[in-house]
VOVOKE-135486 format. One record per residue: residue number from 0; residue in three letters; x, y, z of N, C-alpha, C in turn. Coordinates in nm, 3 decimals, m for minus. Example, Ala and Ser with C-alpha at 12.3 -4.5 7.8 and 13.67 -1.06 7.14 Angstrom:
% residues 2
{r 0, ALA, {1.319, m0.569, 0.780}, {1.230, m0.450, 0.780}, {1.320, m0.330, 0.780}} {r 1, SER, {1.285, m0.225, 0.708}, {1.367, m0.106, 0.714}, {1.290, 0.003, 0.787}} 
//
This chain:
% residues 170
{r 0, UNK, {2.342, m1.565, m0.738}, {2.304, m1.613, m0.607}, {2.360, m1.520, m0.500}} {r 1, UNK, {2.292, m1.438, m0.406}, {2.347, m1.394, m0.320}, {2.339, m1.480, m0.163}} {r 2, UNK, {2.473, m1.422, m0.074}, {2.425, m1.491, 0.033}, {2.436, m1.410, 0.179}} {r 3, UNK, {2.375, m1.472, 0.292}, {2.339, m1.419, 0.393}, {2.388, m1.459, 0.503}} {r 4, UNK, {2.414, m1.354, 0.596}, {2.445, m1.381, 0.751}, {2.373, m1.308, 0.853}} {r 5, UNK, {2.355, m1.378, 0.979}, {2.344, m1.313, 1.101}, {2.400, m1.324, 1.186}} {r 6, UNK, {2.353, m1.193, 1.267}, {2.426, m1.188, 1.392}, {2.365, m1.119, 1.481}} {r 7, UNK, {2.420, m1.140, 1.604}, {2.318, m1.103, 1.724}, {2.410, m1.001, 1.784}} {r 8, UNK, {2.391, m0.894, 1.850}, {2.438, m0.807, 1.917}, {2.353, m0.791, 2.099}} {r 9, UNK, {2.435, m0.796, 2.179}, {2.349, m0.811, 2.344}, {2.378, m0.630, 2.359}} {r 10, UNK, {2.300, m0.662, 2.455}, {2.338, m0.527, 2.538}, {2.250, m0.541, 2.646}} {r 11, UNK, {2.329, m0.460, 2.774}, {2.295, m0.441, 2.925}, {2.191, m0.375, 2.925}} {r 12, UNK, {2.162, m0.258, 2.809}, {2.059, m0.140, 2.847}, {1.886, m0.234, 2.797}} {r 13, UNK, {1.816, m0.183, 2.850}, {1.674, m0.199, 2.810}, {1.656, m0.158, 2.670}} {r 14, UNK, {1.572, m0.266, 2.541}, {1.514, m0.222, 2.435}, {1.482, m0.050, 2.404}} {r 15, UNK, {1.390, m0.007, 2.539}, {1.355, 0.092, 2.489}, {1.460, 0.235, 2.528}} {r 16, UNK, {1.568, 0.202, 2.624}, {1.690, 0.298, 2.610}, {1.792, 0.251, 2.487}} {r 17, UNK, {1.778, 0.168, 2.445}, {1.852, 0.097, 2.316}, {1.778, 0.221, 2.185}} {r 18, UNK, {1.678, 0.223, 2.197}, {1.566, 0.313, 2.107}, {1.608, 0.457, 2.133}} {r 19, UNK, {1.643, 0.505, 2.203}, {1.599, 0.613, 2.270}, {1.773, 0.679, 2.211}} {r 20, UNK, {1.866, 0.586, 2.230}, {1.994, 0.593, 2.167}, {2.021, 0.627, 2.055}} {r 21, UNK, {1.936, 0.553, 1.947}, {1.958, 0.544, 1.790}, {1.874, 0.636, 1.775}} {r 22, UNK, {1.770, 0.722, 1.837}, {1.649, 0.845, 1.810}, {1.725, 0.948, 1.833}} {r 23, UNK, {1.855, 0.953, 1.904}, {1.931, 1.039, 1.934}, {2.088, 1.092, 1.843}} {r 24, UNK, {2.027, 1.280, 1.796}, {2.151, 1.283, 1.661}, {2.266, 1.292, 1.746}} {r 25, UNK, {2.298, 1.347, 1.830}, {2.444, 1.283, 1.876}, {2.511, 1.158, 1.870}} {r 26, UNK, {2.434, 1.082, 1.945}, {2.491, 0.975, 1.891}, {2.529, 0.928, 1.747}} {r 27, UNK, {2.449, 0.939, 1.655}, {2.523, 0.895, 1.511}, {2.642, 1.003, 1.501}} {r 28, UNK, {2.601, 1.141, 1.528}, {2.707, 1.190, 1.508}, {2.903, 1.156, 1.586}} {r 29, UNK, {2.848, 1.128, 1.747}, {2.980, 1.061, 1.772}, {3.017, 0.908, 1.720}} {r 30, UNK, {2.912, 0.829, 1.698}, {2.947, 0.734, 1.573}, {3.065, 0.740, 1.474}} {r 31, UNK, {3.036, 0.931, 1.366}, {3.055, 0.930, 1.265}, {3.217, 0.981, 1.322}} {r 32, UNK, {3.236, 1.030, 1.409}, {3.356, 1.062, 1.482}, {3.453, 0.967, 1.520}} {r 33, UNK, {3.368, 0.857, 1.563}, {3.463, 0.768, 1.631}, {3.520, 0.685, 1.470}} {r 34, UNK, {3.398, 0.646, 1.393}, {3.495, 0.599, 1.233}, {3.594, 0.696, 1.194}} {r 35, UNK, {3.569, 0.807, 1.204}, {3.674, 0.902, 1.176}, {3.846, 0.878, 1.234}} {r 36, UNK, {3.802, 0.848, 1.374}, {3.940, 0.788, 1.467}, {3.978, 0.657, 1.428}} {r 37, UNK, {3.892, 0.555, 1.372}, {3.947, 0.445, 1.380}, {4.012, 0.424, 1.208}} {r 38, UNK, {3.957, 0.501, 1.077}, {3.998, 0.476, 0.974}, {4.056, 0.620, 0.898}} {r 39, UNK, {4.152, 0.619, 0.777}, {4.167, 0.706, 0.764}, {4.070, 0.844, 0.659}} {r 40, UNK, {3.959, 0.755, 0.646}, {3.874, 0.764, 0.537}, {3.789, 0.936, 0.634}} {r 41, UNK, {3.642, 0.930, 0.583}, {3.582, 1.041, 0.615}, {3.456, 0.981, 0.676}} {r 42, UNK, {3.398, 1.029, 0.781}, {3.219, 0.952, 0.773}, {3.143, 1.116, 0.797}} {r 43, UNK, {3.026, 1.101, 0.726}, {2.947, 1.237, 0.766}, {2.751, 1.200, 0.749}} {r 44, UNK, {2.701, 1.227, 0.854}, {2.619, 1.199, 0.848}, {2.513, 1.291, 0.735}} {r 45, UNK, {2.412, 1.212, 0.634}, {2.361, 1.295, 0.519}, {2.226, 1.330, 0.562}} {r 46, UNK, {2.156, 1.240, 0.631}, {2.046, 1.279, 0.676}, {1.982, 1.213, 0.786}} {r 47, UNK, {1.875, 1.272, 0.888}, {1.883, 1.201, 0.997}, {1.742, 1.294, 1.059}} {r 48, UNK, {1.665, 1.210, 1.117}, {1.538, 1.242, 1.126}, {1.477, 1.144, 1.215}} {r 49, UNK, {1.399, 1.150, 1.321}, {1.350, 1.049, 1.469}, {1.240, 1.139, 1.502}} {r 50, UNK, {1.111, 1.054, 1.445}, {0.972, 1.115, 1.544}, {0.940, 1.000, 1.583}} {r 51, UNK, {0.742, 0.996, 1.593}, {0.702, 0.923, 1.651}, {0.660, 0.771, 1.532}} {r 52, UNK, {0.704, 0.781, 1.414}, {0.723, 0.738, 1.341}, {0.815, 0.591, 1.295}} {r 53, UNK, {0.925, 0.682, 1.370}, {1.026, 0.603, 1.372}, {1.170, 0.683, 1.357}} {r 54, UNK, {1.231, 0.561, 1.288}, {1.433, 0.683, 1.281}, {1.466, 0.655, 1.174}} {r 55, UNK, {1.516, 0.735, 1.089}, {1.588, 0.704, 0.967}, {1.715, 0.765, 0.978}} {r 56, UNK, {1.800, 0.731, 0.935}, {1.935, 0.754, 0.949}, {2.035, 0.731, 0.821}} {r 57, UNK, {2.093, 0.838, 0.747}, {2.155, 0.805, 0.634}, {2.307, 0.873, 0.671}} {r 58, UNK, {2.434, 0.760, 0.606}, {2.548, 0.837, 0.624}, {2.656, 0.767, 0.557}} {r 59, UNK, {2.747, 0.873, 0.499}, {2.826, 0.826, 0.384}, {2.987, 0.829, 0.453}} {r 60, UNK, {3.054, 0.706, 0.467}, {3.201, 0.691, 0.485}, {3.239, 0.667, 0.372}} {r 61, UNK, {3.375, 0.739, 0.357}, {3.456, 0.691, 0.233}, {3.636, 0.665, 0.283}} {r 62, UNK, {3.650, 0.533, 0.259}, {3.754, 0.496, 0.270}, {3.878, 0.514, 0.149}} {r 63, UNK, {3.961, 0.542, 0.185}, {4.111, 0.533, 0.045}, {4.117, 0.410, 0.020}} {r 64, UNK, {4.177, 0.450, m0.152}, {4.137, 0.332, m0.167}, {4.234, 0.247, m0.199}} {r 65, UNK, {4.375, 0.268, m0.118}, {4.495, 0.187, m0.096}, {4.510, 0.140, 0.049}} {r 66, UNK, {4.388, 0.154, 0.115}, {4.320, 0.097, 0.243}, {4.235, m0.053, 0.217}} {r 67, UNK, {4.220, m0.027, 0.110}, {4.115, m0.169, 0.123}, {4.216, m0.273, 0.058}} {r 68, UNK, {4.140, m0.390, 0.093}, {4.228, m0.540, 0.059}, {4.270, m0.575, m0.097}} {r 69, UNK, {4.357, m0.616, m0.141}, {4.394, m0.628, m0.304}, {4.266, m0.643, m0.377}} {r 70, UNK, {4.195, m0.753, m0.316}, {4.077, m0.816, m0.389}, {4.000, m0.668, m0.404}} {r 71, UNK, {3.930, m0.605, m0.286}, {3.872, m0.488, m0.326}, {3.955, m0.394, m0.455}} {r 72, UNK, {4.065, m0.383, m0.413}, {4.105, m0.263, m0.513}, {4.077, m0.318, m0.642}} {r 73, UNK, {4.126, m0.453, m0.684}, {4.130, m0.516, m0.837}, {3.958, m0.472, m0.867}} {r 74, UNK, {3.882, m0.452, m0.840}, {3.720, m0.392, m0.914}, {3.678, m0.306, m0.835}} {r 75, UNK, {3.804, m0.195, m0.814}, {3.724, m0.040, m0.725}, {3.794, 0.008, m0.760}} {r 76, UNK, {3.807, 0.076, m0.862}, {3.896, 0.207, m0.917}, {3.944, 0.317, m0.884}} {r 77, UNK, {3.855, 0.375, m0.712}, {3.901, 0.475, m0.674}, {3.815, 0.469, m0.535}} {r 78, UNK, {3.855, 0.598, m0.450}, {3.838, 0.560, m0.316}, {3.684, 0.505, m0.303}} {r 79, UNK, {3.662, 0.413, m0.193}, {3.566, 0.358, m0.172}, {3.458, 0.436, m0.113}} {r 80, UNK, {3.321, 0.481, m0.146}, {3.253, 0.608, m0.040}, {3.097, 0.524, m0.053}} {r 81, UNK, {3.107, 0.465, 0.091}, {2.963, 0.351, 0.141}, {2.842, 0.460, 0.178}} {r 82, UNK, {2.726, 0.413, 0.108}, {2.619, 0.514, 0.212}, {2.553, 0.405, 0.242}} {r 83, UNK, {2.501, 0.426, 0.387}, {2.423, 0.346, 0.433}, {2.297, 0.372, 0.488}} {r 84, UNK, {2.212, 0.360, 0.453}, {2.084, 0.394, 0.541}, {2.049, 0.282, 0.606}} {r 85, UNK, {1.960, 0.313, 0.753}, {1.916, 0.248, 0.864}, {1.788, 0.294, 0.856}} {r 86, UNK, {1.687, 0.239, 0.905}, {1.572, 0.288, 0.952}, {1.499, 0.194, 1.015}} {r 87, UNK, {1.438, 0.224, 1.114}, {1.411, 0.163, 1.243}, {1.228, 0.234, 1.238}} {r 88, UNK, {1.122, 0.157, 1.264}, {1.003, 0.133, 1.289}, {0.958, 0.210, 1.471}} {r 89, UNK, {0.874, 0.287, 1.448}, {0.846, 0.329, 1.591}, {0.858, 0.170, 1.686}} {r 90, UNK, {0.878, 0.272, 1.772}, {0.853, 0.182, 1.959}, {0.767, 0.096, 1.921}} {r 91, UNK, {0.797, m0.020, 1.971}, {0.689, m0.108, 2.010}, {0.785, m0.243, 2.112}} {r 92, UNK, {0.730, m0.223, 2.264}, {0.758, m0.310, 2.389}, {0.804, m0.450, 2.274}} {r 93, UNK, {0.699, m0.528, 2.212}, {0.734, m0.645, 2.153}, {0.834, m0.695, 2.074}} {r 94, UNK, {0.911, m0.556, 2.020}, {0.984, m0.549, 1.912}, {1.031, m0.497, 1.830}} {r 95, UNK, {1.157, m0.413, 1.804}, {1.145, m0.286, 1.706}, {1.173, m0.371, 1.569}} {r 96, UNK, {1.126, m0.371, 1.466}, {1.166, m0.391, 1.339}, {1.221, m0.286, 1.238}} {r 97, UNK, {1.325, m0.332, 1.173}, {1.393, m0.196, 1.071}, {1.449, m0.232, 1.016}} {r 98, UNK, {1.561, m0.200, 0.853}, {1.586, m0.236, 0.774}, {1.667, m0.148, 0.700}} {r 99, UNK, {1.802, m0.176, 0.673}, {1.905, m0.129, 0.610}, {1.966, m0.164, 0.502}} {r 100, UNK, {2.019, m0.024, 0.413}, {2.053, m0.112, 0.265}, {2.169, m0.035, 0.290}} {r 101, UNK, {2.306, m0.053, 0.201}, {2.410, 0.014, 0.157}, {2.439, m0.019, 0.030}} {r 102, UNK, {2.521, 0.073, m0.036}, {2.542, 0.107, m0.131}, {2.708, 0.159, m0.132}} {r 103, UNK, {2.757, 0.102, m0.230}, {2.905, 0.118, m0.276}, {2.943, 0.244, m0.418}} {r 104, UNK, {3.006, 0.309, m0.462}, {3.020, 0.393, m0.538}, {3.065, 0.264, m0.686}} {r 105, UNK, {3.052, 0.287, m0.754}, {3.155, 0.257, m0.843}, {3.139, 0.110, m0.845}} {r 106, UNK, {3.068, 0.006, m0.754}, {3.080, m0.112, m0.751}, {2.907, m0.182, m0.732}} {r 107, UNK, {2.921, m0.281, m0.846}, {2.792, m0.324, m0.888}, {2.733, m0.439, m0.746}} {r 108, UNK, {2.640, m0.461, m0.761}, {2.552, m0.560, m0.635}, {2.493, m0.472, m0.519}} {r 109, UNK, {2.456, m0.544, m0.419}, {2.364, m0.467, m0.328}, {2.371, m0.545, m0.186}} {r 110, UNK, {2.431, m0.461, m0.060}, {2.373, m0.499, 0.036}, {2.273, m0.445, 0.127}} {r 111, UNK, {2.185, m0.549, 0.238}, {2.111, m0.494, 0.260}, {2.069, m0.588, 0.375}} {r 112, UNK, {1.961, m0.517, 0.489}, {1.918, m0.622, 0.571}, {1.799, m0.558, 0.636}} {r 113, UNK, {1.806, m0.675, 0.783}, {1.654, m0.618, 0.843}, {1.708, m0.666, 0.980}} {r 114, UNK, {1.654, m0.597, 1.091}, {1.697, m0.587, 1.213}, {1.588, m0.588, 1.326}} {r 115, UNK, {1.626, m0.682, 1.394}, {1.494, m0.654, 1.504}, {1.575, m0.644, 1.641}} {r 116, UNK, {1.508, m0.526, 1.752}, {1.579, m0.496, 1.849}, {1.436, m0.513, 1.939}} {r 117, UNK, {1.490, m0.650, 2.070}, {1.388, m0.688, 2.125}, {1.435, m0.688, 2.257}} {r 118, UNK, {1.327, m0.697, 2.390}, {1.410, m0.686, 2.515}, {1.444, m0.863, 2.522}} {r 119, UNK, {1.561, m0.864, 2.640}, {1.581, m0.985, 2.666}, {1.629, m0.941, 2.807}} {r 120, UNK, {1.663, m1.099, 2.891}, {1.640, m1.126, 3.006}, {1.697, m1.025, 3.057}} {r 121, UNK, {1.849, m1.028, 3.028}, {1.893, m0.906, 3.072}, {1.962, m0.778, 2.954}} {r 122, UNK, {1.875, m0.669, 2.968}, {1.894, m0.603, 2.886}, {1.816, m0.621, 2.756}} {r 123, UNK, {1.907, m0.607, 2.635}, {1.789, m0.653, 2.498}, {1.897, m0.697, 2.423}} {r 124, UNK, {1.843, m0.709, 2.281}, {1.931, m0.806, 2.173}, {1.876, m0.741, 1.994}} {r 125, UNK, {1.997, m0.739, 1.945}, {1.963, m0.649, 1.833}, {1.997, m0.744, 1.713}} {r 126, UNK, {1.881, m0.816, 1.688}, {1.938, m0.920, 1.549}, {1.961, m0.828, 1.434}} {r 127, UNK, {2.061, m0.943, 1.331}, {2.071, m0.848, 1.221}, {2.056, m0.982, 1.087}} {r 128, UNK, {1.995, m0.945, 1.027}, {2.012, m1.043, 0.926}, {2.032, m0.996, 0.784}} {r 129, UNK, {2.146, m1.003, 0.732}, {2.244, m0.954, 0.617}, {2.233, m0.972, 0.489}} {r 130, UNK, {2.205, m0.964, 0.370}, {2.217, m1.028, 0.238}, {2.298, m0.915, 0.137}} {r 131, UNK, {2.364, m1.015, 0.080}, {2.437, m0.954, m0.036}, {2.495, m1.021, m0.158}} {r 132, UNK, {2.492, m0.958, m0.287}, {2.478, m0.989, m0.403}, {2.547, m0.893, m0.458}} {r 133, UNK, {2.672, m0.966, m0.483}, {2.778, m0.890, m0.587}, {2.782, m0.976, m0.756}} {r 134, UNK, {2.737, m0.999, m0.833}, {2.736, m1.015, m0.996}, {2.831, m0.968, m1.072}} {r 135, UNK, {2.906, m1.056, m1.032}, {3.078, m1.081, m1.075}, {3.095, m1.218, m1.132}} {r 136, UNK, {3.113, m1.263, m1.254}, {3.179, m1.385, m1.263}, {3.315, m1.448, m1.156}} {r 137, UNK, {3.328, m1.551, m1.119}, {3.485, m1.563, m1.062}, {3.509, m1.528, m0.933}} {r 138, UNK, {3.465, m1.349, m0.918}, {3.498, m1.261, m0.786}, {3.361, m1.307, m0.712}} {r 139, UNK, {3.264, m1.266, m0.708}, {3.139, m1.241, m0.668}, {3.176, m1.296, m0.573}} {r 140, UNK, {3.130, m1.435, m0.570}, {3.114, m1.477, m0.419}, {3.223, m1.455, m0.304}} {r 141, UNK, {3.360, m1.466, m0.368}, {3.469, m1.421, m0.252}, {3.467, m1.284, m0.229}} {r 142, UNK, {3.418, m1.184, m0.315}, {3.364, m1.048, m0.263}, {3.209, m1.055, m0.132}} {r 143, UNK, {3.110, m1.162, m0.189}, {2.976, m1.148, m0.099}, {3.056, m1.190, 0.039}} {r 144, UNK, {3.132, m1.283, 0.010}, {3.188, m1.297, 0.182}, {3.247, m1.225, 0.245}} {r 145, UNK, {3.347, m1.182, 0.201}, {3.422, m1.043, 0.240}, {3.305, m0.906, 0.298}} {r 146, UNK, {3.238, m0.888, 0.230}, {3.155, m0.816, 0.251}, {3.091, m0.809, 0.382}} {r 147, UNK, {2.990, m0.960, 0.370}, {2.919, m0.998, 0.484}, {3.061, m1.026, 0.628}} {r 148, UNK, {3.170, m1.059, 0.589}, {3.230, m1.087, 0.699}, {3.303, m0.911, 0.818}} {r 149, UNK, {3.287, m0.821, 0.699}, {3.349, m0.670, 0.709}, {3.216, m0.624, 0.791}} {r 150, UNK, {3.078, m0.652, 0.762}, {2.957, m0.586, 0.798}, {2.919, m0.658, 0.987}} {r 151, UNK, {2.967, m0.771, 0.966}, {2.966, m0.829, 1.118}, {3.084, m0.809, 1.214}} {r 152, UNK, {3.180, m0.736, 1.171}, {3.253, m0.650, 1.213}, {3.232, m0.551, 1.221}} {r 153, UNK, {3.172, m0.483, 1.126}, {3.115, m0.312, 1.155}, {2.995, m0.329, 1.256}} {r 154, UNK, {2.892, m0.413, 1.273}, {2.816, m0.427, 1.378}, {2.882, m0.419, 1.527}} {r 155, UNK, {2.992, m0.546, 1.488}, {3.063, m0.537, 1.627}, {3.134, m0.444, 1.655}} {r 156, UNK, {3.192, m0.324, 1.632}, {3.264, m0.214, 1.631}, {3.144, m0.059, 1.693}} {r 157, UNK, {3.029, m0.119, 1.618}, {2.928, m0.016, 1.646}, {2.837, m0.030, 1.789}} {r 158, UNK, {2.845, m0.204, 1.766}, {2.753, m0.277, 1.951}, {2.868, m0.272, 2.032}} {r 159, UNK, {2.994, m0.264, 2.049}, {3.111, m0.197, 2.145}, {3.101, m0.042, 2.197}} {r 160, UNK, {3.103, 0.005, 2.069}, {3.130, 0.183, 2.095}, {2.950, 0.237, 2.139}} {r 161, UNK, {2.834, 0.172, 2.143}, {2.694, 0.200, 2.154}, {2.725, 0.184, 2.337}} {r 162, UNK, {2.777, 0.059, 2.367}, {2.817, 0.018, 2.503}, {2.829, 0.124, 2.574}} {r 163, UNK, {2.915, 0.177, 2.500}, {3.034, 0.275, 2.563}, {2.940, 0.402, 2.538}} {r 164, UNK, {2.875, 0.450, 2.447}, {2.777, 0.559, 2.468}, {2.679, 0.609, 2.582}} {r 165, UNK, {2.667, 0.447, 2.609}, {2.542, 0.451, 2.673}, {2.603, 0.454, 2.855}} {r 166, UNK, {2.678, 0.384, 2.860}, {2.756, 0.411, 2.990}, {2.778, 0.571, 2.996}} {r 167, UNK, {2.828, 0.618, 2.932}, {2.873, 0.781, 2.918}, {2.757, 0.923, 2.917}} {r 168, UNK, {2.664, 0.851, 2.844}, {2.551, 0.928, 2.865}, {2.406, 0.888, 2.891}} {r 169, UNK, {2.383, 0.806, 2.945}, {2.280, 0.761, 2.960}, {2.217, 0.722, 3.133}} 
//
């Protein structure tokens, strides 16, 4: 059984400067900079590509792995290295739709989600809706939570520092 969360992220800027942000490789790249400052691990972006298409965005952090919580270490044998891909659906005024999976080294299950970034009254709003499935006897589910509870933190860490992008260059 896997399970799921959401979460909503606001922001001041308009949907389509919200777009115009994530179409932009600097930004992931000071992204991959600022994880760099906040953990002791590595982030590097693997691939990254924005037409009229849409955005895809792939990038691998790897954390030590006497950084992560007991529970992680007891079924992660060695440093932790996440790739995550994003990808986001061309422009559209009504609604951007897109959808992200990650992936763990060394550690079985799957997370993954789907995201819609829409305008709102003021500014816009970037839903996220989460699922994950770790297939562990015992662990599993206190790992799926952990998980989902680490990923609505990494949202919030990423809809803070996007804030702060967008004030700075935008």
């Amino acid at each position: 059984m896997s399970r799921s969360r959401q979460s909503t992220l606001s922001f001041d800027a308009p949907a389509e400067t919200m777009y115009a942000v994530f179409a932009d490789g600097d930004y992931w790249q000071a992204l991959m900079d600022r994880y760099d400052d906040l953990t002791p691990g590595k982030s590097d972006i693997t691939s990254f590509s924005s037409d009229g298409s849409g955005i895809e965005v792939e990038f691998r952090q790897v954390l030590p792995r006497e950084e992560l919580p007991a529970l992680l270490r007891s079924v992660i044998p060695l440093d932790m290295a996440i790739t995550r891909r994003q990808i986001f659906g061309p422009f559209d005024p009504q609604g951007v739709k897109g959808h992200y999976a990650a992936s763990v080294s060394h550690v079985p299950g799957r997370l993954d989600g789907r995201y819609v970034l829409t305008g709102a009254a003021a500014g816009s709003r970037l839903e996220v809706d989460s699922t994950c499935k770790v297939p562990m006897p015992l662990v599993g589910g206190k790992l799926e939570d952990m998980v989902l509870q680490s990923v609505n933190e990494v949202f919030t860490i990423e809809g803070a520092f996007t804030a702060e992008w967008i004030a700075e260059h935008v």
